[in-house]
VEXPAMI-121811 format. One record per residue (C-alpha): residue number from 1; z, x, y. Coordinates in pm, whole numbers, m for minus. Each point is the difference from the previous one (the first is absolute). Layout:
! residues N
(NUM; (Z; X; Y))
...
This chain:
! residues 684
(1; (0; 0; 0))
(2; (m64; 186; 337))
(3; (254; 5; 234))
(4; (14; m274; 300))
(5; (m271; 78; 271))
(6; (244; 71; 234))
(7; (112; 322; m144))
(8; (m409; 74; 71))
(9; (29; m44; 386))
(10; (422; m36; 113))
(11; (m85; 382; 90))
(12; (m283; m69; 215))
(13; (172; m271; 197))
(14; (271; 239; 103))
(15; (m155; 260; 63))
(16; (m249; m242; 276))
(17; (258; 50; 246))
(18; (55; 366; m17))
(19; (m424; 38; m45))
(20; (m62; m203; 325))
(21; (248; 233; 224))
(22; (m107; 259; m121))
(23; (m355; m54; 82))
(24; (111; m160; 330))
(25; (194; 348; 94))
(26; (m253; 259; m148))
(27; (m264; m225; 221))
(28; (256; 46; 300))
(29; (m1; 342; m33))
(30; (m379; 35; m25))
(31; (m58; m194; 321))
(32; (265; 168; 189))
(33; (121; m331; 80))
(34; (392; 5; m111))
(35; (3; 342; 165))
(36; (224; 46; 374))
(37; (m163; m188; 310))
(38; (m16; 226; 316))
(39; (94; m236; 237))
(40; (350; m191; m167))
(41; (53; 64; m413))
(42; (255; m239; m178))
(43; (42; 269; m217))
(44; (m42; 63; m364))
(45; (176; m294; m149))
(46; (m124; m271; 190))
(47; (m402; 165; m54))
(48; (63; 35; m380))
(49; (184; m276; m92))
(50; (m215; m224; 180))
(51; (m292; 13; m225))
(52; (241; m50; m314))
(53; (138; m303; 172))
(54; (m334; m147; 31))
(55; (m77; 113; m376))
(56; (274; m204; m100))
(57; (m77; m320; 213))
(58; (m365; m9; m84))
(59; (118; 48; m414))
(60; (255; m284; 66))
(61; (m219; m200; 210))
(62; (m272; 75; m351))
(63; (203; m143; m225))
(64; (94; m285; 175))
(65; (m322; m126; 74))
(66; (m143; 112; m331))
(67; (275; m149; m178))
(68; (m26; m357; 174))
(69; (m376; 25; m12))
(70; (72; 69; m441))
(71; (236; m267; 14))
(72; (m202; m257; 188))
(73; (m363; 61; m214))
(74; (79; 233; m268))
(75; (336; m61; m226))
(76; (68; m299; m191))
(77; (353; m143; 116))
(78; (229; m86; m246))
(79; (m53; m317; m210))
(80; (296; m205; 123))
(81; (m105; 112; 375))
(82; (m331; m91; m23))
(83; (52; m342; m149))
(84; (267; m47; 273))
(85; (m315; 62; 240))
(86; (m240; m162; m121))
(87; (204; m334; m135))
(88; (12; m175; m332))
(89; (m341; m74; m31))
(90; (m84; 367; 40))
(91; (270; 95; m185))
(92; (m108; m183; m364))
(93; (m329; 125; 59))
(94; (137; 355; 5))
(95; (206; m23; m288))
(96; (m351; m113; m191))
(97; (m144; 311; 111))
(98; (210; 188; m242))
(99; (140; 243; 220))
(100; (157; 280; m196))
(101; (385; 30; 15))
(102; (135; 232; 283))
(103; (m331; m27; 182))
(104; (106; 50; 397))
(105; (277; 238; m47))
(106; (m241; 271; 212))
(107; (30; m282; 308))
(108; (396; 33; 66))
(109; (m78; 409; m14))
(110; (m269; m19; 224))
(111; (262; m249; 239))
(112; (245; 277; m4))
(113; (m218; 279; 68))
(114; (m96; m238; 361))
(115; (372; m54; 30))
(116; (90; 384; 13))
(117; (m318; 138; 185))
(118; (m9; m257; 303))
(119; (419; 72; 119))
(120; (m159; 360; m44))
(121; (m366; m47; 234))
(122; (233; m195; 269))
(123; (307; 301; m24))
(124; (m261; 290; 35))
(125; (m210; m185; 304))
(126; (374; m53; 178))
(127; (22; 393; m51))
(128; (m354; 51; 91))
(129; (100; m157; 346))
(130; (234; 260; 115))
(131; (m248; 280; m154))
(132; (m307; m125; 179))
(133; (211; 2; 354))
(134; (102; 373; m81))
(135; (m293; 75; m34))
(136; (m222; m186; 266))
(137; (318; 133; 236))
(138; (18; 368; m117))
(139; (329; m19; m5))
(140; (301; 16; m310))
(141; (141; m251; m136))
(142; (315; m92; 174))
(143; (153; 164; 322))
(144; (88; m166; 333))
(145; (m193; m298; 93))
(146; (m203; m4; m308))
(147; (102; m358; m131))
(148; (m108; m161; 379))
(149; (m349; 223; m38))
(150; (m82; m131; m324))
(151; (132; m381; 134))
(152; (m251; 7; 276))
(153; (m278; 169; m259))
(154; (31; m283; m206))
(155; (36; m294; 269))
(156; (m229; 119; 222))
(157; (m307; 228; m145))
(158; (m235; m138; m191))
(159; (17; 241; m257))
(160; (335; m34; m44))
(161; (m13; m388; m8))
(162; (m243; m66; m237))
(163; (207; 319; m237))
(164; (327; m251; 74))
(165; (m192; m333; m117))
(166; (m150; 139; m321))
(167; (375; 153; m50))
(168; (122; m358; 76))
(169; (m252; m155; m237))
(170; (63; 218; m270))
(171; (365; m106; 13))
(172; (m76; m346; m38))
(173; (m254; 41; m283))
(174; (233; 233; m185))
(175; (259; m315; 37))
(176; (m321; m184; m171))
(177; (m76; 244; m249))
(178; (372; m25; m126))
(179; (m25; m354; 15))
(180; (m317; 14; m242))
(181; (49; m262; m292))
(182; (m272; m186; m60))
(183; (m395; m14; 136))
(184; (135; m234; 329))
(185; (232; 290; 105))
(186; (m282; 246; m156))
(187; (m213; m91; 273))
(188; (234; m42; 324))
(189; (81; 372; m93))
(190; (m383; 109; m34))
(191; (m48; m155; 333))
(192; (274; 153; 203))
(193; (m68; 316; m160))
(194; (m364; m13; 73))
(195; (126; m79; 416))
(196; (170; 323; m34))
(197; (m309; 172; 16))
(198; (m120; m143; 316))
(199; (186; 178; 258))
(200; (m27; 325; m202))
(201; (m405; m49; 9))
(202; (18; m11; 394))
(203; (156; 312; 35))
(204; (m193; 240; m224))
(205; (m298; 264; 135))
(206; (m294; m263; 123))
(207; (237; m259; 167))
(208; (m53; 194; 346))
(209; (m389; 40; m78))
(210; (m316; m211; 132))
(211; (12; m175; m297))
(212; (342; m55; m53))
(213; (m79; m335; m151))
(214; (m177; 171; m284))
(215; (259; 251; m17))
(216; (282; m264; m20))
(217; (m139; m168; m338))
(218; (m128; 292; m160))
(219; (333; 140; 24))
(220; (146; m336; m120))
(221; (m236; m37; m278))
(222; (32; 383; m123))
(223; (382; m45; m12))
(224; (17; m325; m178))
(225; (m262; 122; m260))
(226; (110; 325; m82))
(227; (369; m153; m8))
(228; (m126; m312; m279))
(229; (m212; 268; m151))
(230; (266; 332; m30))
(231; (353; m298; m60))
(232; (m212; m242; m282))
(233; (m78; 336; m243))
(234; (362; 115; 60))
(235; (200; m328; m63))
(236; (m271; m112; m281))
(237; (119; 343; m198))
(238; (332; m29; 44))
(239; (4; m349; m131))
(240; (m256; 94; m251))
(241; (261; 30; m317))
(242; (78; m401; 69))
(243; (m351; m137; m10))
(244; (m71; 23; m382))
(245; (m289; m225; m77))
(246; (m78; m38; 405))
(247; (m51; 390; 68))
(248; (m420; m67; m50))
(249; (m32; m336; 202))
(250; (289; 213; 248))
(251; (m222; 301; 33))
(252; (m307; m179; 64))
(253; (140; m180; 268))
(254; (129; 283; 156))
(255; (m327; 152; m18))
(256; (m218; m267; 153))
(257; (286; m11; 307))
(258; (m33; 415; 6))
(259; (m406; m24; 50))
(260; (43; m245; 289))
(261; (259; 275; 141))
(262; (m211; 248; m89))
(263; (m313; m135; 188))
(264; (263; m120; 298))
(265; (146; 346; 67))
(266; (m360; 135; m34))
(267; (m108; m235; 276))
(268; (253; 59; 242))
(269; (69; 368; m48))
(270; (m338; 50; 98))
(271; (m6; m215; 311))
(272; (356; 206; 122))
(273; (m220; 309; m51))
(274; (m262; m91; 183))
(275; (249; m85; 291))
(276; (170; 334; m56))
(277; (m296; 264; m67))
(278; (m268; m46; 241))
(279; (m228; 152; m210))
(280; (m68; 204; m360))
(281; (96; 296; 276))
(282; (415; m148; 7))
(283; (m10; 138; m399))
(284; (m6; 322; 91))
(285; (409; m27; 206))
(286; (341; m15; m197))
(287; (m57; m391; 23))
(288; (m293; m44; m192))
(289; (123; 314; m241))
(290; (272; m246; m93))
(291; (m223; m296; m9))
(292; (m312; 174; m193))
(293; (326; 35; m257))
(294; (100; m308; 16))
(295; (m366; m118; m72))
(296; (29; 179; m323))
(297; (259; m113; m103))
(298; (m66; m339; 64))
(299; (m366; 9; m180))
(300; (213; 148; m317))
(301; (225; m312; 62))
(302; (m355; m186; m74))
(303; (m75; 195; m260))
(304; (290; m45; m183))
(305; (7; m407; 36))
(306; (m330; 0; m141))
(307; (108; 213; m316))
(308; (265; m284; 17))
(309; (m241; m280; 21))
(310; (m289; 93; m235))
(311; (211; 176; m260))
(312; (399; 14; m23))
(313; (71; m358; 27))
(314; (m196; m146; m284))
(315; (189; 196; m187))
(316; (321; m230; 82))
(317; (m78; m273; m238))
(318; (316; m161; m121))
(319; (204; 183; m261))
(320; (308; m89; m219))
(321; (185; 278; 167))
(322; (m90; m91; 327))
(323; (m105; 402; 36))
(324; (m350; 123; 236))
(325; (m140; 324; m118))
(326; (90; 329; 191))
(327; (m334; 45; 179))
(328; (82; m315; 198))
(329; (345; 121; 121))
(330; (m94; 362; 59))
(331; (m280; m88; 244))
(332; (223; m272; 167))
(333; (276; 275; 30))
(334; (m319; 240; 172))
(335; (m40; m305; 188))
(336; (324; m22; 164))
(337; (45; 368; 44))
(338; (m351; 11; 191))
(339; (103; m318; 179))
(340; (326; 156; 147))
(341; (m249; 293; 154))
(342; (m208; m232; 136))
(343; (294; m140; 174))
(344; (144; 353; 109))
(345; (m338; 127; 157))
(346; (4; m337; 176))
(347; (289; 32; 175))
(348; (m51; 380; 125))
(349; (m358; m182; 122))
(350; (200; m312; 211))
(351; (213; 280; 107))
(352; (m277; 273; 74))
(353; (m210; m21; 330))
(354; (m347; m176; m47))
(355; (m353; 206; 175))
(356; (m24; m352; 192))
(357; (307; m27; 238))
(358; (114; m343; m108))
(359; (207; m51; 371))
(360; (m17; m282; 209))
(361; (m276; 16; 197))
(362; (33; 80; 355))
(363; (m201; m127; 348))
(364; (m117; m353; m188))
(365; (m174; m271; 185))
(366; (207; m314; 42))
(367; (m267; m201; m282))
(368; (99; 288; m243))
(369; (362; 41; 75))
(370; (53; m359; m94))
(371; (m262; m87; m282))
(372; (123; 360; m137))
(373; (m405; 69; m111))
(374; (m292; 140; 207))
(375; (m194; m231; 229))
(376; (m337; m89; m115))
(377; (m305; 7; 177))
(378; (m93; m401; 179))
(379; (m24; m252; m287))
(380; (m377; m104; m101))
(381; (m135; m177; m271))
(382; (m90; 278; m185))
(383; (333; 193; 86))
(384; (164; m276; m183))
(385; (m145; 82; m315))
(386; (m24; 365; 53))
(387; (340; 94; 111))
(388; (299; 54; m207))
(389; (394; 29; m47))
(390; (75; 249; m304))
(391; (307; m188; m107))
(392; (82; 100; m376))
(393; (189; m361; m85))
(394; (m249; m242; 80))
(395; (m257; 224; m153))
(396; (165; 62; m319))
(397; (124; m313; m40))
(398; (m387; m172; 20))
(399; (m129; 268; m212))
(400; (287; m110; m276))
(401; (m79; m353; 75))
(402; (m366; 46; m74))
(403; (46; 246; m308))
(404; (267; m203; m133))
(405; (m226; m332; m24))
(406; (m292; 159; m110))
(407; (191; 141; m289))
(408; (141; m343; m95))
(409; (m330; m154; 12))
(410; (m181; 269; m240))
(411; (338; m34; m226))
(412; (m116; m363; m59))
(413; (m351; 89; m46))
(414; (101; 223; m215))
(415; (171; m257; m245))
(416; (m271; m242; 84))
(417; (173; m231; 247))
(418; (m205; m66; 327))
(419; (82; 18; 363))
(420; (m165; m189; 272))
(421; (m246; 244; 157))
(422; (56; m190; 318))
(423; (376; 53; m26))
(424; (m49; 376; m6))
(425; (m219; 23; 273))
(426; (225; m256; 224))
(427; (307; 274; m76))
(428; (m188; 342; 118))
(429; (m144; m163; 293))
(430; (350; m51; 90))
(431; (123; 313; m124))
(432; (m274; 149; 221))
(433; (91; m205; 311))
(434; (358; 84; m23))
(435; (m96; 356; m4))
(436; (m221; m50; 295))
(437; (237; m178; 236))
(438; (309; 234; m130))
(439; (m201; 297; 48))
(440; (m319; m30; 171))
(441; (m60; m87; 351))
(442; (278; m339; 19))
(443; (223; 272; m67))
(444; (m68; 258; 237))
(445; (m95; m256; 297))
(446; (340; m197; m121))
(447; (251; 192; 192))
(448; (m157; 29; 287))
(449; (m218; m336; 69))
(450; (147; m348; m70))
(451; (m302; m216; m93))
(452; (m58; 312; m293))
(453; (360; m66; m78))
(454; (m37; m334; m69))
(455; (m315; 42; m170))
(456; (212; 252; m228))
(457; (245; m329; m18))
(458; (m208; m291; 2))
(459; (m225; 186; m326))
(460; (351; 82; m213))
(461; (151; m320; 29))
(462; (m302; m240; 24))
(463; (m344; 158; m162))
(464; (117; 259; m273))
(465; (243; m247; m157))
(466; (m271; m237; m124))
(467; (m187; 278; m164))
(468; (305; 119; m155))
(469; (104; m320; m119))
(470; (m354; m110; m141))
(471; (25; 360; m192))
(472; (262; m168; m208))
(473; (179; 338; m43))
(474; (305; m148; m180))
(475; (m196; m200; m223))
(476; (m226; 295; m106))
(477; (323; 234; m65))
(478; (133; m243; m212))
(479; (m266; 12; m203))
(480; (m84; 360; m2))
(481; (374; 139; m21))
(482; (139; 50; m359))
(483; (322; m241; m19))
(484; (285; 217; m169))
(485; (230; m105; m252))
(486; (303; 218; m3))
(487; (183; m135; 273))
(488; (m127; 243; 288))
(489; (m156; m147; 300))
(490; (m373; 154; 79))
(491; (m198; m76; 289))
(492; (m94; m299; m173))
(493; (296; m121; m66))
(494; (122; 88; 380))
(495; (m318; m212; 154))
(496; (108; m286; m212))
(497; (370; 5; 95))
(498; (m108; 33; 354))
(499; (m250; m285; m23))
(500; (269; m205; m153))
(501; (356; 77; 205))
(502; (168; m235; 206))
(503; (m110; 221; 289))
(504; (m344; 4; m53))
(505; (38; m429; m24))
(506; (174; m28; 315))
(507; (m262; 240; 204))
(508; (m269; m186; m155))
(509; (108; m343; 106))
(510; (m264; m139; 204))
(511; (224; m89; 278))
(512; (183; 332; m14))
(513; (m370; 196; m22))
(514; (m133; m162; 282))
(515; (320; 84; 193))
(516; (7; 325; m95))
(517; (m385; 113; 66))
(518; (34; m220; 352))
(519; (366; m7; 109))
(520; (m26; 411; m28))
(521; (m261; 89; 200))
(522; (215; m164; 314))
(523; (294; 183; m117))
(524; (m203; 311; 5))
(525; (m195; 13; 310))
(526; (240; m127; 212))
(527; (283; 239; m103))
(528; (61; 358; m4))
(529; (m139; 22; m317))
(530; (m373; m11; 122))
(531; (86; 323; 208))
(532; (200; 139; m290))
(533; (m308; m25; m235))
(534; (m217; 168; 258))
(535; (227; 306; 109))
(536; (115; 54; m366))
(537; (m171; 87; m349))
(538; (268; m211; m222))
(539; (m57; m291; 225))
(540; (m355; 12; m50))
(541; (24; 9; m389))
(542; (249; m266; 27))
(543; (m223; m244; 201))
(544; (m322; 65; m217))
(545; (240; m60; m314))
(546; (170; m299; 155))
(547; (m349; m186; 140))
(548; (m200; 130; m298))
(549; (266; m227; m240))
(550; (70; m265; 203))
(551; (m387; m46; 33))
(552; (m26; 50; m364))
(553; (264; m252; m111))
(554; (m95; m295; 254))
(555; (m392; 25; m136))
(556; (113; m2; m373))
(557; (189; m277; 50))
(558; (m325; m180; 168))
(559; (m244; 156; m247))
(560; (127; 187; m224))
(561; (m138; 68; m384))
(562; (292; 212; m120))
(563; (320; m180; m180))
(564; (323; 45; 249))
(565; (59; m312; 205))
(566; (33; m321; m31))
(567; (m279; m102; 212))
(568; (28; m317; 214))
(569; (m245; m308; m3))
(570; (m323; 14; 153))
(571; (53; m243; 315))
(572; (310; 260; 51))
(573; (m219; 289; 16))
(574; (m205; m82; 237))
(575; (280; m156; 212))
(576; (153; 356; m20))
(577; (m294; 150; 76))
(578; (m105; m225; 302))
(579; (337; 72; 151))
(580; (m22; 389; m48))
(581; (m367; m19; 197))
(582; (176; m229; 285))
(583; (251; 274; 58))
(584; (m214; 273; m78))
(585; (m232; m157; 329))
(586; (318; m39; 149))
(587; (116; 346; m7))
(588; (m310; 128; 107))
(589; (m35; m217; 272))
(590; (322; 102; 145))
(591; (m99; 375; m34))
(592; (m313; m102; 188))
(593; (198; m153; 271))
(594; (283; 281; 87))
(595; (m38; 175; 299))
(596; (283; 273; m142))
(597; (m47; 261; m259))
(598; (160; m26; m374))
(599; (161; 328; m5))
(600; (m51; 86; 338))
(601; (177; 312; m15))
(602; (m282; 158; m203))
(603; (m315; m131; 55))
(604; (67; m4; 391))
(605; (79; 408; m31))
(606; (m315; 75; m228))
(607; (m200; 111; 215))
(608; (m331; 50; m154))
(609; (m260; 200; 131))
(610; (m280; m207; m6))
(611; (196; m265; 160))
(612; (126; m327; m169))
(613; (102; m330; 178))
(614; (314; m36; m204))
(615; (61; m398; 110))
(616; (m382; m67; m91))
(617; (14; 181; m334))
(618; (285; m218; m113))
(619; (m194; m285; 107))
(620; (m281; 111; m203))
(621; (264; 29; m282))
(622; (71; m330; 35))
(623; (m314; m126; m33))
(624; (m49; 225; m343))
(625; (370; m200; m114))
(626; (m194; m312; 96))
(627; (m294; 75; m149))
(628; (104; 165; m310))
(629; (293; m227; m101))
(630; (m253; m278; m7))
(631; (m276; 103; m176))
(632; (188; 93; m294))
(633; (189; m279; 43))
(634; (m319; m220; m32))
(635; (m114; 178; m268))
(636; (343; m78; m195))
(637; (m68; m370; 91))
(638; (m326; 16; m220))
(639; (175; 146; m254))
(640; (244; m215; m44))
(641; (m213; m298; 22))
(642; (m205; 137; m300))
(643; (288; 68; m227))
(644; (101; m367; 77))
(645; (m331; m113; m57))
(646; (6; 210; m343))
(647; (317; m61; m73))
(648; (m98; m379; 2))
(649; (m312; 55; m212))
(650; (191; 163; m280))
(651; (227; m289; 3))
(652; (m308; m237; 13))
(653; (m98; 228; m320))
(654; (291; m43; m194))
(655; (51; m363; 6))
(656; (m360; m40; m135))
(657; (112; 259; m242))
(658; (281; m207; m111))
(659; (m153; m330; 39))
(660; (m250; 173; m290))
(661; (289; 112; m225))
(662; (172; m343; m3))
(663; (m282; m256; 90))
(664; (118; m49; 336))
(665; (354; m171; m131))
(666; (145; 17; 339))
(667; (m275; m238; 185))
(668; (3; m239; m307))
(669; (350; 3; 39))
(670; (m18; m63; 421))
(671; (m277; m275; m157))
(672; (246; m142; m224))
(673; (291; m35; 250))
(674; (m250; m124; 260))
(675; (m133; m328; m215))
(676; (364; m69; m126))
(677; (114; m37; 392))
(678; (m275; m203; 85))
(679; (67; m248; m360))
(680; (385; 12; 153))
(681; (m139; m129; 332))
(682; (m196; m272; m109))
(683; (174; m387; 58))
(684; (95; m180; m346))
């Protein structure tokens, strides 16, 4: 019997830690970066144990998110916890599956391992505060007046303050992460862990750069994947000797979440280098020493996954002993050893000077002070199509939307189900828009002109949503998902939870849709938040993710194809809908008619240089609210009208149907009833 697979890696896993410093220090020492400032030096300890402090937050960060992310798609829970989730119905349906005794026991394991590493992220960023103050200070921990400095650091620089809310945030998501006890708890803990990660990506190299946008979300996305990526192999090893039977179905899932990682780190590593480098020239500096390196290393990484992929992991079928062969666990151990010097030689690069100085910029125009990008050149038609925004989220995230479908779709074909052409074509036109008006000229005219703002607005909430919703996305995952039968939730079994909460009913109540994708857009503009979403790069995801659903919701509920809501009556929908286009007119209207600026304070102190009438634009972008809100609108209208009218010719259908089967019983019966009350009616 070979020995539990464990024994194979438990040395790798502790010896991550001790592999990522030491990369992170020899990498210092390369760079010269941990060496004495000339200026003010806080010293040796605080520029040595500064990089280990960061080691240790980013490993506990790791396996916190890779342990939730394991625990959320990978594990199977244990059998009385998942029937306690899923009910009773669920819960005889499981116990038909034949689940083998002690299947789950690798979920509590994988719960602990969260519960440990998150009280350690949150402890090491608290540290990490008074480090990164000693060192942006040059000055040694402690002495007079040092507890005041590092106050006013924290309160009142934004370095400091975004360093004290993702210190803050990591304290409440380690509170979370103890807290973890089922998949509810799972994922409040994934979330607030995720947050932390915010503030930390606004503070790295690119956040003073043209682009900080781009800079901003590649830095997001790079931590977040590595972290899934580098915590999932670590936590799914040390939990490997409780998985028996599971290890293959385990491993598999682990792999198909490390390719996604894989291809996101990729992605944005390369757009941070791009910001950083300035050219194949910026190799040839300590900086792109350390990040040719760290190129390496990460193509091995690749390499590695697909040994993983194509070979190791069939060789996990099931066995009586619960066992894996050797090969497996010595290249995962490789795996983790290489992963911790991927994470060393990143943090001597975020501490390591880039060739492009990545400071704010200095002697900006008012337009690109406050819309934080360069200003383009005077909108024309073909400007709108030719100009763009590189901004890494929206771009990734169509380019997953669009690969993602098309790979559902061929997975039917494949098994000889058919898909709607029409469907397909309806989803990447609006995969295509949204990556048009997110990054193409909507966006870049967006912060600085209001009718392209509203454009921007008008398409997310009022155009793309019917193309989405005609794409039938849920529907077609359904279908082209594999259901799983050991108790762990997939991303099938996710959608159709979603679909199916209590939450998901409530927003999708007509009444509470139509509130929602109307009543908002007053709360919005005529609140801080408008500004908010214009001077800040969380604000803007937030209103494209908030006006993208609500849009989405309210035209399923009109039209939609996909199970979810209970959809109301006809005559209801277009009630709904007629009172949506009143105040959509409405709203514009009053835009129309203002004779003072929605957010006054910045697009009165623009200032562009081919000159802009700022009261006439927004008039103009009322007119495009008008305009756009009601030919949709209309458009919905039809729709509905020929669902009804379908909807009334199936029923048509299937009382002739009927009337077929049983000889039309129910009008001989109406027949029958009808001569008896007229023989009752007749005198004598």
């Amino acid at each position: 019997m070979p020995p539990p697979p464990v024994r194979h890696v438990g040395w790798a896993v502790w010896a991550l830690a001790p592999t990522a410093m030491l990369a992170a220090l020899l990498g210092l020492t390369f760079s010269g970066a941990a060496g004495p400032t000339e200026l003010a030096d806080a010293g040796p300890l605080v520029r040595w144990a500064r990089p280990v402090v960061t080691v240790l937050w980013q490993l506990g960060a790791s396996v916190t998110l890779g342990g939730l992310v394991l625990l959320l798609f990978v594990l199977s829970p244990p059998p009385d916890h998942a029937r306690a989730q899923a009910g009773p119905r669920a819960g005889r349906q499981h116990e038909r599956t034949g689940r083998e005794r002690g299947a789950g026991q690798a979920w509590p394991v994988a719960a602990r391992a969260v519960m440990i590493a998150g009280p350690v992220w949150a402890s090491c960023m608290v540290i990490d505060l008074v480090l990164g103050y000693a060192t942006v200070a040059g000055r040694p921990i402690g002495g007079a007046g040092f507890g005041d400095e590092l106050a006013f650091y924290l309160t009142e620089i934004s370095t400091g303050r975004a360093a004290l809310v993702a210190a803050v945030l990591a304290v409440v998501a380690s509170i979370a992460c103890v807290a973890v006890a089922g998949y509810g708890s799972a994922v409040i803990a994934a979330v607030l862990a995720i947050a932390v990660l915010i503030p930390l990506a606004t503070s790295g190299h690119a956040s003073g750069s043209a682009y900080h946008e781009l800079g901003m979300s590649g830095l997001f996305g790079h931590l977040l994947f590595a972290a899934v990526w580098v915590g999932g192999l670590v936590v799914l090893c040390v939990t490997a000797s409780r998985l028996g039977r599971d290890l293959s179905a385990a491993a598999t899932r682990y792999s198909a979440v490390a390719l996604w990682c894989f291809v996101g780190v990729g992605v944005s590593g390369a757009a941070n280098a791009w910001l950083r480098l300035g050219g194949w020239e910026g190799f040839l500096g300590n900086y792109g020493a350390l990040l040719a390196v760290k190129i390496l290393i990460f193509c091995g990484l690749g390499a590695i996954g697909l040994v993983h992929r194509v070979r190791t992991i069939r060789t996990l079928a099931p066995r009586p002993d619960g066992g894996a062969p050797g090969a497996f666990w010595r290249l995962a151990a490789v795996e983790i050893l290489v992963m911790g010097a991927v994470m060393g030689v990143a943090v001597a690069l975020a501490d390591t000077g880039p060739p492009v100085p990545q400071e704010a910029q200095e002697n900006l125009s008012p337009a690109e002070e406050l819309s934080q990008q360069p200003v383009p050149p005077e909108p024309t038609f073909e400007r709108w199509f030719t100009q763009g925004v590189p901004d890494l989220l929206y771009a990734y995230l169509a380019a997953v939307m669009a690969i993602v479908y098309i790979t559902w779709v061929l997975r039917l074909r494949r098994r000889g189900d058919r898909w709607p052409l029409g469907r397909t074509v309806v989803w990447l036109v609006g995969v295509a828009g949204f990556a048009w008006i997110t990054c193409g000229g909507p966006a870049v005219y967006g912060r600085i002109l209001f009718s392209a703002h509203m454009l921007q607005h008008m398409t997310l909430v009022m155009v793309l949503p019917i193309l989405f919703v005609l794409g039938a996305p849920v529907t077609l995952a359904v279908r082209a998902l594999p259901a799983r039968t050991d108790g762990s939730r997939g991303p099938r079994e996710w959608l159709l939870a979603i679909v199916h909460s209590r939450w998901a009913r409530l927003a999708s109540h007509p009444v509470i849709a139509a509130l929602n994708f109307a009543g908002s857009m007053i709360l919005f503009y005529f609140t801080p938040l408008f500004e908010g979403a214009l001077t800040t790069h969380i604000g803007h995801i937030l209103m494209v993710l908030h006006f993208s659903l609500a849009g989405y919701v309210f035209v399923n509920v009109l039209i939609g194809i996909d199970p979810g809501p209970r959809r109301p009556i006809y005559p209801l929908r277009l009630v709904v809908l007629f009172a949506t286009m009143a105040f959509h007119a409405f709203f514009g209207i009053a835009i129309i008619s203002m004779d003072t600026l929605l957010a006054a304070d910045y697009f009165g102190a623009l200032g562009l240089p081919w000159g802009v009438d700022a009261l006439a634009d927004q008039e103009t972008g009322g007119e495009i609210t008008w305009g756009i809100g009601e030919v949709p609108s209309l458009a919905l209208a039809i729709g509905v009208a020929v669902q009804w009218a379908r909807s009334d010719t199936r029923e048509a259908k299937r009382v002739d149907r009927k009337a077929d089967r049983d000889e039309d019983a129910e009008l001989e019966a109406y027949n029958d009833m009808m001569a008896k009350m007229a023989r009752d009616s007749r005198p004598g």
